[in-house]
C-alpha positions in Angstrom: -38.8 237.0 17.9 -38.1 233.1 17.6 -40.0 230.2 18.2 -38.3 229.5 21.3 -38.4 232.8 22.8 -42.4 233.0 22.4 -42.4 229.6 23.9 -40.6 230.7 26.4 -42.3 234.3 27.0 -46.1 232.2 27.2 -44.4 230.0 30.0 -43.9 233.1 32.2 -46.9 234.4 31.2 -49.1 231.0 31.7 -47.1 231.2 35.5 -48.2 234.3 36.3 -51.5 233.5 35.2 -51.8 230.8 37.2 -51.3 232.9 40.5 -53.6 235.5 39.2 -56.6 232.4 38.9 -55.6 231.5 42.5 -56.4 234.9 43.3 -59.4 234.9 41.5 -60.6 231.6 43.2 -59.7 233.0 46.5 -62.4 236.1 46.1 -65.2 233.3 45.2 -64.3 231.5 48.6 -61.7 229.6 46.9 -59.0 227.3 48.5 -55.9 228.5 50.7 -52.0 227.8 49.3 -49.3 226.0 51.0 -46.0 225.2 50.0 -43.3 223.5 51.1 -41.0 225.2 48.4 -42.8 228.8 49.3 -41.5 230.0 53.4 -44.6 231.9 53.2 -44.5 234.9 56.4 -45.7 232.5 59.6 -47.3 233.4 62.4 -46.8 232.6 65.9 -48.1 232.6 69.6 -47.5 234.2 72.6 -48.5 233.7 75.9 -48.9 232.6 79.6 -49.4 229.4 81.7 -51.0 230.5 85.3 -52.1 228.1 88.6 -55.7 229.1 89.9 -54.1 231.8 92.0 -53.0 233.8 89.0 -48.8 232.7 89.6 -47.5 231.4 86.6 -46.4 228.1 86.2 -42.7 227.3 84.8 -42.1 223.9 83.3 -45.3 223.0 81.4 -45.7 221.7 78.2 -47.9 223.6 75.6 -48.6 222.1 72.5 -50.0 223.4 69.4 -52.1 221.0 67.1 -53.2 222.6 63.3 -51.8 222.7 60.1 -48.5 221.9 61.8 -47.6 220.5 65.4 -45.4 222.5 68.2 -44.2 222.2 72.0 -42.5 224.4 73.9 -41.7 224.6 77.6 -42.3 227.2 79.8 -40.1 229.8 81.1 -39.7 231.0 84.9 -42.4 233.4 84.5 -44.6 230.9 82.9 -44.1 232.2 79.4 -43.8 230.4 76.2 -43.6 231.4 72.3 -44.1 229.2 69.6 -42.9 230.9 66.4 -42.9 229.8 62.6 -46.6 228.6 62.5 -48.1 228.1 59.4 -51.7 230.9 59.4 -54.7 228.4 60.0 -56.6 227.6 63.4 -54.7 225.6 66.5 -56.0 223.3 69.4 -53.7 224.8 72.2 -53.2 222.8 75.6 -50.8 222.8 78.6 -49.6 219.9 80.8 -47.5 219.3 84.1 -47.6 216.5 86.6 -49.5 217.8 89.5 -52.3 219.6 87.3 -55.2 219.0 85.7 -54.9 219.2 82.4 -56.3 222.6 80.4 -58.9 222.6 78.2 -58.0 222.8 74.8 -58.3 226.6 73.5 -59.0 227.5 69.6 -56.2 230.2 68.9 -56.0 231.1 65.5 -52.9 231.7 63.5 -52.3 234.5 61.4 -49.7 235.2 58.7 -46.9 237.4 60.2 -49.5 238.3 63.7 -48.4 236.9 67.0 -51.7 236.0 68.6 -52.0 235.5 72.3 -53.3 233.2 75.0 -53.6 232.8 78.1 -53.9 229.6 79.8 -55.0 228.2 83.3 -53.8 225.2 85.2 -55.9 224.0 88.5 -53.5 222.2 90.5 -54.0 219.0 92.2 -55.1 218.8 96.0 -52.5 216.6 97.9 -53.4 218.1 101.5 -55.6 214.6 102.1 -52.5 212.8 101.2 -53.6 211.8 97.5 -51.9 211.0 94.3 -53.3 211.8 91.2 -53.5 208.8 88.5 -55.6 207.5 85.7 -58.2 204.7 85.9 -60.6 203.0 83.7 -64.5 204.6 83.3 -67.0 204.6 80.8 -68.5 208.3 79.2 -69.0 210.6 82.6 -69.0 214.7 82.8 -67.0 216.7 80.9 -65.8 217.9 83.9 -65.9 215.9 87.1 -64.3 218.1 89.9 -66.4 221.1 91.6 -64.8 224.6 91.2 -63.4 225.9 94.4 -63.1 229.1 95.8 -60.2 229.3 95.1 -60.9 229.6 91.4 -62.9 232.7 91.5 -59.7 234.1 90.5 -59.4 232.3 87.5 -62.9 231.2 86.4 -65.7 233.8 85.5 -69.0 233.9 86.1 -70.4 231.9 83.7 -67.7 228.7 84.8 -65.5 229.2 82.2 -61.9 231.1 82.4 -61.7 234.8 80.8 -60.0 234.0 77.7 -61.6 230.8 77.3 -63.1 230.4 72.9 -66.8 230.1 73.4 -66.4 229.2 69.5 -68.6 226.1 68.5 -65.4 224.2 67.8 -64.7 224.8 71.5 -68.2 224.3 72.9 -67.7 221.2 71.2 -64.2 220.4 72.5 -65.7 221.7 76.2 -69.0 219.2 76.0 -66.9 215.9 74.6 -67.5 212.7 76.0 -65.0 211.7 78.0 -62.6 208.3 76.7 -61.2 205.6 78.9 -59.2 207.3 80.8 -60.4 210.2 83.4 -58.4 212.0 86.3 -59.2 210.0 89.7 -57.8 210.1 93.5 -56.6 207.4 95.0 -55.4 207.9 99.1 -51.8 207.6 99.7 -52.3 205.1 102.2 -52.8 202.3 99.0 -48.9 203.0 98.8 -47.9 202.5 102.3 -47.1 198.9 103.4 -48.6 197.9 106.9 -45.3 196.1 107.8 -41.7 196.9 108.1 -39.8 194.5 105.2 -37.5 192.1 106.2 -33.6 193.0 106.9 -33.0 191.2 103.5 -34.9 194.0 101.8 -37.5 190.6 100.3 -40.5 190.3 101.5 -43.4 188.5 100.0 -44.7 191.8 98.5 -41.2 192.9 97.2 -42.6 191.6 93.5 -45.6 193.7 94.1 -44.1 196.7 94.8 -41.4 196.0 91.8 -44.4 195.4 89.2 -46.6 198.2 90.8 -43.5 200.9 90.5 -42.5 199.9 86.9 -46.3 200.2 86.0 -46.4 203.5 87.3 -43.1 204.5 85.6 -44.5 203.6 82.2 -48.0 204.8 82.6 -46.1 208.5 83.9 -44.3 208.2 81.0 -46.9 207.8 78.0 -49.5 210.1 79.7 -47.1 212.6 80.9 -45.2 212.9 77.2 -47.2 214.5 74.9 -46.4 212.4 71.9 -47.9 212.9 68.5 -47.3 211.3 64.8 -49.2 210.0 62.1 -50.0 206.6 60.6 -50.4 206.5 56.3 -51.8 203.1 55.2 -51.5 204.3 51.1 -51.3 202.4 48.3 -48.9 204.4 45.3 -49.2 203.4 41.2 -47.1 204.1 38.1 -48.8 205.0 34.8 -47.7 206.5 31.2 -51.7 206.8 29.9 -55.0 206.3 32.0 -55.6 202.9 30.3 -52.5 201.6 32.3 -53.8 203.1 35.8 -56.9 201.0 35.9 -54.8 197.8 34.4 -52.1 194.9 36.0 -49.3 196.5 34.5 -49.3 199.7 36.5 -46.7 199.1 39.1 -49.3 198.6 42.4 -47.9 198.9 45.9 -49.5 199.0 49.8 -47.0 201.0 52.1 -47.3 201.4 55.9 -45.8 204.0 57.1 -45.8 205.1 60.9 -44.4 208.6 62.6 -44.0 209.1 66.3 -42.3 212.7 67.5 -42.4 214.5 71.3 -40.6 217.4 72.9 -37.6 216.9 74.7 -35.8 220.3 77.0 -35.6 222.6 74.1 -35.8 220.2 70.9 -38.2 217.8 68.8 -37.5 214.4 68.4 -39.4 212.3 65.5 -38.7 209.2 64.4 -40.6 207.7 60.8 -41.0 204.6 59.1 -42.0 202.8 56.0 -42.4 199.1 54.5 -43.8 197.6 51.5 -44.1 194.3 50.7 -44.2 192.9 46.3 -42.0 191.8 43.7 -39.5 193.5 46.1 -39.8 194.0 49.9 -38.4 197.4 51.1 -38.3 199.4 54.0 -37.0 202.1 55.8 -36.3 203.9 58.7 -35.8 207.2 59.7 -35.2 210.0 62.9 -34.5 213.5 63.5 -33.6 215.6 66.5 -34.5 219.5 65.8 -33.9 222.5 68.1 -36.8 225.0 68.6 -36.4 228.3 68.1 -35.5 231.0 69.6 -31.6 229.4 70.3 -27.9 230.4 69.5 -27.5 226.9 68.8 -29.8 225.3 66.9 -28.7 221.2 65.9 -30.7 219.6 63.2 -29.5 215.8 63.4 -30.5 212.8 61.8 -30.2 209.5 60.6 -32.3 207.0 58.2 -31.3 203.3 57.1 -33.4 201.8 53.9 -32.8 198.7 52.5 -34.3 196.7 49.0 -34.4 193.3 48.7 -35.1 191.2 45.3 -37.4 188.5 45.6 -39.4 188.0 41.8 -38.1 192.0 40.5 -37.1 193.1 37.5 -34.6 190.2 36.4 -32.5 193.4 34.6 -32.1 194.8 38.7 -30.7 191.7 40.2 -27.7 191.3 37.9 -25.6 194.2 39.1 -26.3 192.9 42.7 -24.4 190.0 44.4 -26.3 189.0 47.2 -30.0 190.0 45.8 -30.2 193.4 47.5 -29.5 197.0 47.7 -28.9 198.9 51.3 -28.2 202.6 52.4 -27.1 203.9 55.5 -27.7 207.9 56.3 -26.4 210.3 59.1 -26.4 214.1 59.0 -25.6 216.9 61.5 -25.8 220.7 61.3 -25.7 223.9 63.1 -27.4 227.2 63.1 -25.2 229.0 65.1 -26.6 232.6 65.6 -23.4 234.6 66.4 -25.7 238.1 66.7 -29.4 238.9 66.2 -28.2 239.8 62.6 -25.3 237.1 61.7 -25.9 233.2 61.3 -24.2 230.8 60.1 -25.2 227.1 59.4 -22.3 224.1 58.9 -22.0 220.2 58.5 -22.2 217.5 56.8 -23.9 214.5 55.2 -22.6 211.1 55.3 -23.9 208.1 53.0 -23.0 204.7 52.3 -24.2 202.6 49.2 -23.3 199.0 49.2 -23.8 199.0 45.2 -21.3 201.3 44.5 -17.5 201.4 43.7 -16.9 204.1 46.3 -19.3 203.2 48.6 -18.9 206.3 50.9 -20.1 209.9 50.0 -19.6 213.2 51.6 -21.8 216.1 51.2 -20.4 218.8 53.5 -22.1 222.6 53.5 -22.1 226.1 54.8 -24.4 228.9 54.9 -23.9 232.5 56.3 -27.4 234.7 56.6 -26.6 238.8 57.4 -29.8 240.7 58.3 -28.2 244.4 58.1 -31.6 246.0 58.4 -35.2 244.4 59.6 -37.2 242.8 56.8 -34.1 242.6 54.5 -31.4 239.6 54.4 -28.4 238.6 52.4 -27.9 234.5 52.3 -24.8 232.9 50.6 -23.9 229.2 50.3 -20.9 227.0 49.8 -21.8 223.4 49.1 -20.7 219.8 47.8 -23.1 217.9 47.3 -22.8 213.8 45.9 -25.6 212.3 44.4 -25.3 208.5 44.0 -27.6 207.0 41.3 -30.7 205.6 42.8 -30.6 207.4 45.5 -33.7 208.8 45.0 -35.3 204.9 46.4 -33.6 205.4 49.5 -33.2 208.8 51.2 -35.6 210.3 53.6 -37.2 213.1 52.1 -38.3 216.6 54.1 -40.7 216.2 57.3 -43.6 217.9 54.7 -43.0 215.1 52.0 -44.2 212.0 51.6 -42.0 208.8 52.5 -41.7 206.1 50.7 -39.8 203.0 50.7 -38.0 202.0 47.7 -40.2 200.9 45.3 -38.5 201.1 41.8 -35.3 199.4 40.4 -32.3 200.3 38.6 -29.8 199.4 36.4 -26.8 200.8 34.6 -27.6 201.9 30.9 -24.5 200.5 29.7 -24.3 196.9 30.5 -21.0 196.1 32.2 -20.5 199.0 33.4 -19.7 200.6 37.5 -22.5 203.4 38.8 -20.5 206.8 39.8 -21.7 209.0 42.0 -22.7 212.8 40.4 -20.5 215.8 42.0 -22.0 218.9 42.5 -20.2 222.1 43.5 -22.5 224.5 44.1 -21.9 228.9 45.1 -24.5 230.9 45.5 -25.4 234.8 46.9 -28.7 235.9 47.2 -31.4 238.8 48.9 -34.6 238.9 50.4 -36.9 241.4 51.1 -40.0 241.3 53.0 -42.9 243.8 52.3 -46.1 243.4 53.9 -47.3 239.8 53.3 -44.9 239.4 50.0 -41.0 238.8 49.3 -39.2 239.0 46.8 -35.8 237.3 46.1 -32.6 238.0 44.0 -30.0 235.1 43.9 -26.8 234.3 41.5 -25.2 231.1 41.6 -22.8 229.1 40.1 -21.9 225.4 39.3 -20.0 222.9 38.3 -20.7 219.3 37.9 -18.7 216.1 37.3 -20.5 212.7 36.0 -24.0 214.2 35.5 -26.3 211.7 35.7 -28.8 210.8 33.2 -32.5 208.9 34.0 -34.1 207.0 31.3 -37.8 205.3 32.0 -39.5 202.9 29.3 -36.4 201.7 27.1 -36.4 198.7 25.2 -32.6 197.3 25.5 -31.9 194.8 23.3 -31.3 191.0 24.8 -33.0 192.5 28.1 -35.6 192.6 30.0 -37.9 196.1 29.6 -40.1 197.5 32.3 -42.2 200.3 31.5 -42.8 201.6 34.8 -41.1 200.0 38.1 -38.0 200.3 36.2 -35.4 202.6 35.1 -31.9 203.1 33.8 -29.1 205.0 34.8 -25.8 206.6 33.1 -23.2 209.6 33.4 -23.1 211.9 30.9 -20.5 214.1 31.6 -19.3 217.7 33.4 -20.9 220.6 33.3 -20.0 224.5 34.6 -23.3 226.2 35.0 -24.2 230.0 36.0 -27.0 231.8 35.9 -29.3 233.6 38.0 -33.3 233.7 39.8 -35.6 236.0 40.6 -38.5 235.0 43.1 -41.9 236.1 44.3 -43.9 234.5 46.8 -47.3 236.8 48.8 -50.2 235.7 50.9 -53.3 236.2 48.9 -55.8 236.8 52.3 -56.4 234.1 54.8 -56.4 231.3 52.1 -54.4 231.4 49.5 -51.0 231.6 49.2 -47.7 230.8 46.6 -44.5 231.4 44.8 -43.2 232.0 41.4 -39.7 232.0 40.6 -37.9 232.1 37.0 -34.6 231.3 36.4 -31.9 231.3 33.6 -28.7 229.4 33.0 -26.3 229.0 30.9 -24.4 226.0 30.9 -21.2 224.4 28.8 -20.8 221.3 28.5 -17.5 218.5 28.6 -19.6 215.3 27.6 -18.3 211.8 28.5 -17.0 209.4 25.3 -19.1 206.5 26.8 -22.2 208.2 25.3 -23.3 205.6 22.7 -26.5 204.0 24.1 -27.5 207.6 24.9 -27.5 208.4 21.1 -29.5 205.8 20.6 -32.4 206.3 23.1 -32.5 209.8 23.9 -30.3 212.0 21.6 -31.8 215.4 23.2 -29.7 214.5 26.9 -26.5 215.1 25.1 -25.4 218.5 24.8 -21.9 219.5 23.3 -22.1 222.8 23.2 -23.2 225.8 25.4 -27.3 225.8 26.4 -28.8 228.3 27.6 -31.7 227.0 30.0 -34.9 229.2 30.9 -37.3 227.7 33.8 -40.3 228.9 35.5 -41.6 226.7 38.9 -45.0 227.9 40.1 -45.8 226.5 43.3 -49.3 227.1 45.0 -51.3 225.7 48.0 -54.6 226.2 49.2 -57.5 224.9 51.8 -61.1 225.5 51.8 -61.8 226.2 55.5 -65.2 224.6 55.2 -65.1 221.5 53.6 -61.6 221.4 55.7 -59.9 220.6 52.1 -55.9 221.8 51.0 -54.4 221.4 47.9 -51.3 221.7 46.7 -49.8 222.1 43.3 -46.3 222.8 42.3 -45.7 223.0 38.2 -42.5 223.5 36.3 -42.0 225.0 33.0 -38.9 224.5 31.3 -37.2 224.7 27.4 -34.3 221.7 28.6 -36.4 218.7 29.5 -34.7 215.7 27.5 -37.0 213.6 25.2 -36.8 210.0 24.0 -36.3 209.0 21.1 -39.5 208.6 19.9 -40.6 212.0 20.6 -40.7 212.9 16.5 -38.9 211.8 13.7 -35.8 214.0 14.1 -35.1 212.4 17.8 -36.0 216.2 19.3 -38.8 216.7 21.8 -40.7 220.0 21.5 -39.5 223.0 22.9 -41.4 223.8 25.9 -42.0 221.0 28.6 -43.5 220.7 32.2 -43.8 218.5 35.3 -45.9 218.5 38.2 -47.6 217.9 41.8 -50.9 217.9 43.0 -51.6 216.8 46.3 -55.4 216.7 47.5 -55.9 216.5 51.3 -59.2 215.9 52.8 -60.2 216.0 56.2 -62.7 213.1 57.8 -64.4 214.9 60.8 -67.3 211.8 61.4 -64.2 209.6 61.9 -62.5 212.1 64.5 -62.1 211.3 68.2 -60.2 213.3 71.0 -57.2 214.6 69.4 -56.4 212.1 66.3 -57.6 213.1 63.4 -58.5 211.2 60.3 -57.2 213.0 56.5 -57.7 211.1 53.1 -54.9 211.6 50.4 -54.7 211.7 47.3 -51.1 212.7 45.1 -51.0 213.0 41.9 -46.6 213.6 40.0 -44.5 213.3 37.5 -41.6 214.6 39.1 -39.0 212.4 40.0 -36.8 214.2 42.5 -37.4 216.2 45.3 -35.7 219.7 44.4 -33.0 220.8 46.6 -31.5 224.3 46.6 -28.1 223.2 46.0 -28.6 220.4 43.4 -27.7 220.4 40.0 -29.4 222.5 37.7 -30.1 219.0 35.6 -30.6 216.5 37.7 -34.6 216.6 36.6 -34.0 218.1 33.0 -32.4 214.8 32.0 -34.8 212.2 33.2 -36.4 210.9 30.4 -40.2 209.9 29.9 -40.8 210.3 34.0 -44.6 207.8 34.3 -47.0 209.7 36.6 -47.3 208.1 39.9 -50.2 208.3 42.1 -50.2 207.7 45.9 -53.7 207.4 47.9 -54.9 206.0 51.0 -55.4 207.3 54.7 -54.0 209.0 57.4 -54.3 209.1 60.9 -52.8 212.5 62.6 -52.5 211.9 66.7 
């Protein structure tokens, strides 16, 4: 056996052992595994919304606040569903003008187990001619308004309704002081004017009654919309060694970033925001509109706009630009359309345009077809074209579960003079899936080819220009590529805490490299291939909490024999044989700092991967970034 295959064979090995020490660490109380990469079996919830009288109650808003936020809207019997919840506990509540609010219920969420709940709404008494509304007070009862009669339907014994948590965490939730704002009654005659208006329609309480009736509008509109969102105030670093992490040089940034999302009909609507303010101000904005499911239709839409502005950057950046920044416009739209309970099929398109570029406008159009012949088992195939323009990385909108950041970095072209093209990627691909118990396993072929591949390159000296270590980076095309190969995937739930993935993959990949090569020879050598490569790649991907110090960590790590090396690596200009990147994110809850439903996280991230991966990007969009520095993003966040 060669060096290379050993190399290879202890990758897959080392992968697998890793999953094995998560389950290890699991059975010593050890932490529970998320991934965004891994669609690990979700749970769900099923249940009722009933008045005090036992009729159910169509219209109201439930909502659903854990390791991930839902709403749904109840049916005409007063039903609801909320599927494709990740397994962890929720804080479930109904609302509906005209009812007092539930109390919040602790339903917990198990992997592939629909838990149920039943839920009681006391409706408002309006036979006095009241209307109910919110006013200012201080502390007060949990609980200011008597059970009636009436309720002895609904409410036990003991006060509380039958399916009611009597948990601590609910106790708690039960016996919280109340905030500024507490249910009270105010007679409807406060409403009624003691004289007719004028026949004008003015009067001299016609501003009164404008002000008072635009007050309510807006105070029915935040109280009565369940709104939630987050609010990061993080500060993200660059390094190469630790000695640079705790130094000037390290690239330092603040970034604000804000998130507001509600239910609307059938759908979620969220918009997001970013800004940083340095050497280069940045920002960027971002919102999506996603149909729930269960629907035949189901529209993902979207749209983000990001612009970077030079003020004291990189002077290298600023030359390829004419008017001293860069800006990126976004908008996407697709649709699930679920012709059968066993046939789907997912279309449309995303459309880009970068003011830096040559051919400003991009196209990325794709379609997906899923057949579910037999329960638990599914056959997925994709068609796809997708354009990459260089930098692009600074100014899309990542996935709802990443991080977003503003751009940050700057770029260049790694041949002075020279226009930026956009990288092409055609992309087939057939694939299974096959769910057993709390594991699936996955089987997919696929085939690509590229045109203009683009090539990253971090910490190069360029003679009669300005370097930059860190905050910037250079970018070039190195060619086409046809690629094919094949992956095989395995992703379980290791008990109630742990669970992740593991997938290997090889490809084999020939090569039609550009003639405008020559300052790659010079700096990185290994990112020009002219002949067939055969690639082997194993991504581990594992996420976990501990449920008592309310801590989740995530780690993805990549193991791969095509990583391109500098220079520099060794003396021959070849980097050794095996390389790896990865992700570790550290969330940690701050419970002293809680108070009715916001919730306070710190963050810590730790990466050295540049991209975010996408299922139908080209198989070396990461392998040729060169000398990626590790960047580091920490702060706060405020979940509401």
């Amino acid at each position: 056996m060669s060096t290379r295959s050993r190399s290879i064979a202890s990758a897959f090995v080392g992968g697998l052992g890793l999953l094995c020490l998560s389950g290890i660490a699991y059975a010593q109380g050890g932490p529970r595994a998320i991934t965004q990469l891994a669609s690990i079996a979700p749970g769900s919830i099923l249940g009722v919304v009933q008045d005090e009288r036992g009729a159910p109650i169509p219209g109201a808003t439930v909502s659903a606040l854990g390791a991930s936020t839902a709403f749904v809207v109840t049916d005409r019997a007063g039903r609801f569903e909320m599927r494709s919840l990740s397994p962890g506990p929720y804080l479930l509540r109904a609302h509906l003008s005209g009812y007092v609010a539930s109390r919040g219920q602790i339903i917990e969420v198990r992997a592939s187990v629909s838990a149920s709940s039943s839920i009681a709404l006391r409706r408002v008494a309006a036979a006095d001619g009241a209307y109910p509304v919110l006013a200012a007070g201080f502390g007060g009862a949990a609980d200011a308004t008597p059970a009636t009669p009436d309720d002895a339907g609904a409410i036990g014994t003991s006060g509380s309704f039958p399916n009611d948590d009597h948990g601590e965490t609910a106790w708690r939730l039960r016996h919280a002081r109340r905030g500024i704002l507490k249910d009270a009654v105010v007679p409807d005659e406060i409403f009624t004017e003691g004289d007719a208006p004028p026949a004008n329609g003015f009067g001299p309480n016609i501003f009164g009654r404008v002000t008072d009736s635009s007050a309510r509008f807006a105070s029915n509109f935040f109280t009565g919309t369940p709104f939630s969102g987050q609010v990061n105030l993080l500060t993200t670093s660059s390094f190469e060694t630790p000695q640079q992490l705790f130094s000037t040089d390290s690239f330092a940034r603040s970034i604000a970033y804000v998130s507001v999302g509600a239910p609307v009909d059938q759908a979620d609507w969220t918009v997001r925001g970013a800004m940083t303010q340095g050497d280069i101000a940045s920002w960027i904005v971002a919102g999506e509109y996603l149909t729930r499911v269960p629907a035949r239709h189901r529209f993902d839409l979207g749209l983000s706009y990001a612009t970077q502005r030079f003020d004291l950057g990189n002077p290298s950046a600023p030359r390829d630009v004419t008017d001293g920044s860069r800006n990126v416009g976004t908008v996407y739209g697709f649709d699930t359309f679920a012709a059968t309970p066993a046939i789907s099929v997912t279309y449309g398109a995303r459309y880009s345009h970068y003011d830096y570029l040559e051919h400003r406008s991009l196209l990325s159009p794709r379609l997906e077809l899923t057949l579910s012949p037999a329960a638990h088992f599914r056959i997925n195939t994709a068609l796809s074209q997708r354009a990459t323009a260089p930098g692009a990385e600074e100014f899309l909108a990542p996935a709802d579960t990443a991080l977003l950041l503003p751009p940050q970095r700057t770029f260049s072209p790694l041949n002075p003079g020279t226009a930026l093209f956009a990288e092409r990627t055609t992309h087939a691909e057939v694939g299974v899936e096959r769910d057993m118990a709390d594991a699936t396993l996955s089987l997919r072929v696929f085939h690509q080819q590229v045109s203009d591949q683009l090539v990253t390159m971090f910490g190069v000296e360029m003679p009669g220009r300005p370097g930059a270590e860190l905050g910037h980076y250079f970018l070039g095309n190195t060619g086409d590529v046809n690629a094919t190969g094949f992956a095989a995937g395995f992703r379980t739930v290791f008990g109630d805490h742990v669970h992740g993935s593991i997938e290997y993959s090889e490809t084999s990949a020939h090569w039609l490299p550009t003639a405008n090569v020559g300052y790659l020879v010079l700096f990185a050598p290994s990112a020009l291939t002219l002949e067939t490569q055969r690639i082997h790649d194993v991504t581990t991907a594992i996420e976990s909490e501990l449920p008592r110090t309310s801590t989740k960590v995530m780690v993805l790590y990549r193991v791969s024999n095509a990583f391109a090396h500098p220079v520099s690596s060794n003396a021959t200009g070849e980097g050794p044989a095996v390389d790896t990147r990865f992700d570790v994110q550290v969330r940690q809850a701050l419970p002293f700092l809680d108070f009715n439903a916001a919730k306070w996280e710190m963050l810590f991230a730790v990466r050295n991967f540049f991209r975010d991966p996408a299922a139908d990007q080209s198989v070396y969009d990461e392998l040729l970034v060169v000398r990626p520095p590790k960047r580091v993003v920490g702060g706060l966040t405020l979940h509401f």
